[in-house]
N, C-alpha and C positions, 0 to 999 in steps of 0.2 A: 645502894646509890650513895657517892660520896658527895662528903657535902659541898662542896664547889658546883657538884649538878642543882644541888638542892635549889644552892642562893641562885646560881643563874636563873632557874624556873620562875623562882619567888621574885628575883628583878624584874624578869621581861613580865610577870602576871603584873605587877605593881605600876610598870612603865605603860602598860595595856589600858587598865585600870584608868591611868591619871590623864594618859589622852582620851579615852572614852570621853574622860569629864570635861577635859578640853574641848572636845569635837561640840560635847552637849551646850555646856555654855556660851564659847564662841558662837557657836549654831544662835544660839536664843537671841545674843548681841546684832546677829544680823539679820537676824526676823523684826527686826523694829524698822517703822517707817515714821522716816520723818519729813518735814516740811523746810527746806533750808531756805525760799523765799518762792514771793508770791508777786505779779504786778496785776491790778486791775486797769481798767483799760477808757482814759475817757475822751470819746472824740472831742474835737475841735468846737471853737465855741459858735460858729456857724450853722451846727448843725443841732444847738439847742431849737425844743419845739415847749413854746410857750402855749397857753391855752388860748389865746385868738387866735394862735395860729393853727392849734388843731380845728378849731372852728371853722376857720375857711377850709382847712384839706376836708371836713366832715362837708361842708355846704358842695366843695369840689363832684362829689358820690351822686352823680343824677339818680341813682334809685333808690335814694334816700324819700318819704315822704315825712309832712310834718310830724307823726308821732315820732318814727325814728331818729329824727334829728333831736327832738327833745332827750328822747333817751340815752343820746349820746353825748349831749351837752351834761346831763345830768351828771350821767357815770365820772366824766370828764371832771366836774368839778367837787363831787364829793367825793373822791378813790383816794385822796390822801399824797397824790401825786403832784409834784411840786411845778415849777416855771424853768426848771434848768435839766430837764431831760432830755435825752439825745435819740433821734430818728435816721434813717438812713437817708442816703444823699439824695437819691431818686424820689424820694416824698418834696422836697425841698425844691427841684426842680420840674413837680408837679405830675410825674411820671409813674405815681403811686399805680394807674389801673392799668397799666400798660408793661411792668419788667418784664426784663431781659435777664437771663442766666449770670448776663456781664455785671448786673447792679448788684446777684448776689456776691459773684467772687471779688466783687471791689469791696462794698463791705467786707466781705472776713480777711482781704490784705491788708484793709486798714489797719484792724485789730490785730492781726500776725505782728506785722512791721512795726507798729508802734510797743505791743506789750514784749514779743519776745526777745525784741530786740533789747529795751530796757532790762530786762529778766534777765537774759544772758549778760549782761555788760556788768549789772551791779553784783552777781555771784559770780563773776570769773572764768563760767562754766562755760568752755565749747561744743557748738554742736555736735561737733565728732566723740566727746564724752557723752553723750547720751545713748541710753543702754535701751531703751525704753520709751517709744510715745504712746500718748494715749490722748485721742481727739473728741470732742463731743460736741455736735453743732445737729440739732433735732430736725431742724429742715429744712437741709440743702445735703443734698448728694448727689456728687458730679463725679466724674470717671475723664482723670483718675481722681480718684478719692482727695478730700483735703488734709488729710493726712500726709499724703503724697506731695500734694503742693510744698507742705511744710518742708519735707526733708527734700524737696527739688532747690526751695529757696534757700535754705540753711547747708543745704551741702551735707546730711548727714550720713553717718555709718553704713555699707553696704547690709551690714547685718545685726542692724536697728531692728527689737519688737517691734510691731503697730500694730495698736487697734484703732478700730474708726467706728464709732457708733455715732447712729442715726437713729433717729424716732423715742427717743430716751426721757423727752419732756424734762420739767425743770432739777428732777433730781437727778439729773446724770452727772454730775460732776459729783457726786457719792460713788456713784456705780463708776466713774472712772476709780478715782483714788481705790475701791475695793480691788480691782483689778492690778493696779500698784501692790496692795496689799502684798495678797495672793501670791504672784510674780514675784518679794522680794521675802517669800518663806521658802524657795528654794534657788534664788540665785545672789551669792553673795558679790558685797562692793558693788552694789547697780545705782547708778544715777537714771534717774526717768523725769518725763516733762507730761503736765497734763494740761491741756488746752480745753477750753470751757468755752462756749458761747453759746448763739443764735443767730439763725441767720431774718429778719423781718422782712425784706427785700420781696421774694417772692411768696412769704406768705400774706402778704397785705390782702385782706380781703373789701371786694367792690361793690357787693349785693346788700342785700337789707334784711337777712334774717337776724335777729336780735341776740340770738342763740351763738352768732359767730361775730357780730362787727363787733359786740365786745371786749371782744381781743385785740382789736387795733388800738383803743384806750390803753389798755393796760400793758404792755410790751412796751419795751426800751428797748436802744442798743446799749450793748456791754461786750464784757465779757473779760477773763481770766486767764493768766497762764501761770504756771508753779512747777517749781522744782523738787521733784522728792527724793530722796536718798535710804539704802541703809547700811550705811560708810560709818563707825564706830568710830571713824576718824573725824567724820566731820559733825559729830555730837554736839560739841560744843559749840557751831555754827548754828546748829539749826534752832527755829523759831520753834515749832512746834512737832509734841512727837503722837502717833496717831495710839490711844488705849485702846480704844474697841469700834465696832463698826456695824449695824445690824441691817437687813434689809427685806425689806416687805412688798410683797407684790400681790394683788386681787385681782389681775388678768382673768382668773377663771371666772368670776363672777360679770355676767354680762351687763349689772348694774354699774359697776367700776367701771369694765371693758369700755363702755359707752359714755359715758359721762365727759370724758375728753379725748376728741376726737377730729382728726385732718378729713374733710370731707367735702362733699359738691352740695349745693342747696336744688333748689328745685327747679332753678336756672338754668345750674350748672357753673356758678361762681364758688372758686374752691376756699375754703377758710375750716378756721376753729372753732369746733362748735365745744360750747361750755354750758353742760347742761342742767336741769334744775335739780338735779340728784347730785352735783358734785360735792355740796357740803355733804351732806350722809355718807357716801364715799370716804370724802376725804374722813372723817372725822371715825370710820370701821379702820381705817387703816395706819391712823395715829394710834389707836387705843392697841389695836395687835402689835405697834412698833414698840411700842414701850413697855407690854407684857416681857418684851426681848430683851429691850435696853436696861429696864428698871434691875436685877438683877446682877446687873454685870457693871454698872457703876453707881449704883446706893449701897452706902454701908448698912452692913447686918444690924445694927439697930433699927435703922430706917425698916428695913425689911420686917423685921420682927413687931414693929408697931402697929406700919398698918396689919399682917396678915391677924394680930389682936382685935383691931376696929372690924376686920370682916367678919372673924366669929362672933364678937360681941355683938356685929348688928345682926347676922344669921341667927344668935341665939333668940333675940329680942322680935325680930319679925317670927320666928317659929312659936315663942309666949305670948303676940302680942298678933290674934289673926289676922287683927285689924287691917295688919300690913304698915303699920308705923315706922319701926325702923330709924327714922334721924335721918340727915342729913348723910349722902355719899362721903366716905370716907376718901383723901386725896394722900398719895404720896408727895412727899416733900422733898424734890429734886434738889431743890438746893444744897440739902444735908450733902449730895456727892458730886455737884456742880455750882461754879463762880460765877460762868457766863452761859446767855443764852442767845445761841446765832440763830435767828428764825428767818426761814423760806419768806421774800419778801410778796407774794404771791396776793397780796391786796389787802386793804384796811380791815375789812372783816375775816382774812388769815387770820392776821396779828392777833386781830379780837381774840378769835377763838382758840388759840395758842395760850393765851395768855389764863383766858377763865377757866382752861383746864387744866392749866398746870400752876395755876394762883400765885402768875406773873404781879411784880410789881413794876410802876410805870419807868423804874430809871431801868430795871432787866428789858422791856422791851424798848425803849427808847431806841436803841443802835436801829430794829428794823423798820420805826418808825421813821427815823430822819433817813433813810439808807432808801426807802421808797419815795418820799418826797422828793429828795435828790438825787437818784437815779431811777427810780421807778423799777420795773418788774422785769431785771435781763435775762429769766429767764435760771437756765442753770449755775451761770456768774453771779447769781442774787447773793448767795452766802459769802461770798469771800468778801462784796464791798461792804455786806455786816457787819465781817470780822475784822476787815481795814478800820473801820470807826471805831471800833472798840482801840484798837492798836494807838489809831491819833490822840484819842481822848486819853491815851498809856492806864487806861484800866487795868492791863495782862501784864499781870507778873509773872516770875520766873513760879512754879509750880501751882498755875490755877488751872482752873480744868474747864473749857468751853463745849457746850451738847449744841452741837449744830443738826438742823431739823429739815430739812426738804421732802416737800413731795414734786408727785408729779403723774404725766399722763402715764395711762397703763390700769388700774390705778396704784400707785405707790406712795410707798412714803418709806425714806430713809433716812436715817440717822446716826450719827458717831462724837466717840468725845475724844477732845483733843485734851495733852498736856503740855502749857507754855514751858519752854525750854529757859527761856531766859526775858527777862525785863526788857521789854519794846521799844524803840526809842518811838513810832509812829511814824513816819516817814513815810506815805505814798499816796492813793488819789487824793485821799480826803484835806492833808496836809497844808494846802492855800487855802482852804476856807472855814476849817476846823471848828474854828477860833466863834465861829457867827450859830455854833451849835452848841446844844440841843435848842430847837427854835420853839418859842413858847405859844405860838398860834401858828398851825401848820393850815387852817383856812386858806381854800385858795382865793388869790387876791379877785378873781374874777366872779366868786360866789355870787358877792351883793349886786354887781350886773345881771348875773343871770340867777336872781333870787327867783324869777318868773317860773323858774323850770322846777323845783319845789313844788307850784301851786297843781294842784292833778283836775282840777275843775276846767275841762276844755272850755266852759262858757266865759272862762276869767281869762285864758292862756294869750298871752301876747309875746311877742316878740320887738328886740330893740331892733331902732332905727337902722341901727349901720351893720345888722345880718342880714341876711335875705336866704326864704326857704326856697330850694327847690319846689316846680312844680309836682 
């Protein structure tokens, strides 16, 4: 063989070779997902619901009797939920026990027209670039799908993805973006949209089991839309790029399965029942989330300390029959996390969020004022988390934020971001910023209804200007 064959072989092996490598790393470059902008969503200031005014829609509920109304006053004024949160229109015009399919899909136009509209105008992006949607509203499903609505309204691509999930409770806006994921580890240059809400409209419940009118306290309207990409080209736009993502489901356990749950009471008024096993629930299915997470963003020092404290206390309870042992050894997230976006899922969440993972009060802070001020929307809760972090320009360009939701099923998901670039803050939070973090989040109406505090029915009064149903 002469040698002009040789070098040809040895060229085209070499030229073979260097595109392999190309393919591999180009490949890698477009398996990154990132976040090029995000709008969260806040109605109109008429459709704020202050705490007298959930007072009267609670005294509205003729099957309410006097414990229940106390109960609900109570919830009401100790849940950490503020005076500027938002309801749907149909509560406001007193039509709470009576929607119509129409009160749902007018609530989720609102939230369409108002966020995506913004979304698209301030990245550039046309609907017809959209490669990719991905919808998630847990309880409203209409035919055609709101999905459908979406690209009916927008005018999008004949041969647009879609998914539409339903029933997904408040961590689906995880399980959406996973699906983003997913989708952009084998399709390059894809721009996608993921749409986040709830719909309250027609879940409002009108009965008196205690186990579900709970949930009409703690729900807001919200909700999120975002653009994700993984365009190599548009790197340097994006806010944030997604490191890891883990997901945890205890469906099979009938303890989870049940614990949150769309249901009929005994009546047959349909609502939420939230029941008294959902903290032990939730709190199996944090601990299995982080078995996942801890690993895949704490640095191996971290790792190697604690897995020390476990044999050192293993060695010490096997020496010591007693069963002594010291105190539970914790991992310390921090070492591989800046920020922490917590599911704003209610005051005693947070709580418990925080003691287990030996939260300090400025790390929770963002979900504390974030429920206050919008209260519980649901699967939109983390993004207005991570909007305040943004206003307050906490996020610099290479910190890394662990965002935490659970949700019904039972679940609980979690993934960590990395800031792409220095925030300027710029969105819901932006007009009132400035009045946060608030230093007594008491709500104002507490010492009015300090009454509802006292459990001694012989003491139990009510003020003048309520009136219980019979």
């Amino acid at each position: 063989m002469n040698l002009a064959v040789i070098m040809f072989f040895y060229s085209l092996s070499l030229l073979s070779l260097l595109y392999l490598l190309w393919r591999f790393f180009d490949g890698r470059r477009h398996r990154n997902c990132y976040i090029l902008d995000y709008e969260c969503y806040k109605p109109t200031a008429d459709r704020r619901l202050s705490t007298k005014f959930s007072g009267e829609v609670i005294r509205r509920n003729k099957h309410l009797g006097l414990n229940e109304y106390k109960f609900l006053l109570k919830a009401i004024v100790s849940s950490g939920i503020g005076e500027e949160t938002y309801a749907p229109k149909m509560v406001f015009e007193g039509r709470e026990a009576s929607p119509t399919l129409h009160d749902g899909l007018v609530e989720m136009d609102e939230f369409f027209h108002d966020s995506i509209d913004k979304l698209l105008t301030r990245t550039g992006i046309h609907p017809a670039d959209i490669d990719v949607l991905v919808v998630n509203i847990s309880m409203l499903a209409t035919v055609p799908s709101l999905s459908s609505r979406i690209i009916n309204t927008y005018k999008m691509r004949e041969d647009v993805k879609v998914y539409n999930l339903t029933g997904m409770g408040c961590s689906a806006s995880l399980v959406s973006v996973n699906i983003i994921q997913n989708v952009m580890k084998t399709r390059r240059n894809t721009t996608a949209m993921v749409v986040t809400s709830e719909s309250l409209s027609l879940g409002w419940y009108t009965g008196n089991d205690r186990s579900m009118i709970l949930a009409n306290c703690l729900f807001r309207s919200g909700g999120c839309a975002m653009i994700l990409t993984n365009k190599p080209s548009l790197k340097d736009k994006a806010m944030f790029r997604l490191r890891t993502l883990g997901r945890t489901h205890h469906g099979a356990r009938d303890e989870s399965y049940d614990c949150c749950v769309q249901k009929e009471d005994e009546k047959g008024f349909i609502g939420f029942h939230l029941g008294k096993n959902l903290p032990k629930a939730a709190t199996r299915a944090f601990v299995d989330n982080l078995k996942v997470m801890a690993p895949k963003i704490l640095p191996i020092r971290e790792l190697a300390r604690f897995t020390a404290l476990l044999v050192e206390r293993k060695v010490r309870q096997k020496w010591s029959k007693a069963g002594g042992g010291g105190a539970r050894p914790l991992i310390n997230f921090k070492t591989g996390v800046d920020h922490f976006c917590l599911h704003t899922g209610g005051k005693a969440v947070i709580d418990a969020i925080a003691q287990n993972l030996d939260l300090s009060e400025y790390d929770v802070e963002p979900a504390r004022m974030t429920l206050h001020r919008f209260g519980n929307t649901s699967a939109s809760s983390l993004w207005y988390v991570l909007a305040y972090m943004e206003a307050k320009k906490r996020l610099k360009k290479g910190d890394k934020v662990f965002m935490i939701s659970f949700g019904a099923g039972f679940k609980c998901n979690s993934c960590l971001w990395e800031v792409m670039r220095d925030l300027d803050g710029r969105n819901v939070w932006s007009e009132f910023i400035d009045k946060y973090p608030l230093n007594n989040l008491a709500n104002p109406f507490l010492e009015k209804f300090g009454w509802l505090h006292n459990e001694d029915p012989d003491t139990f009064y009510v003020p003048d200007d309520y009136q219980i149903p019979d």
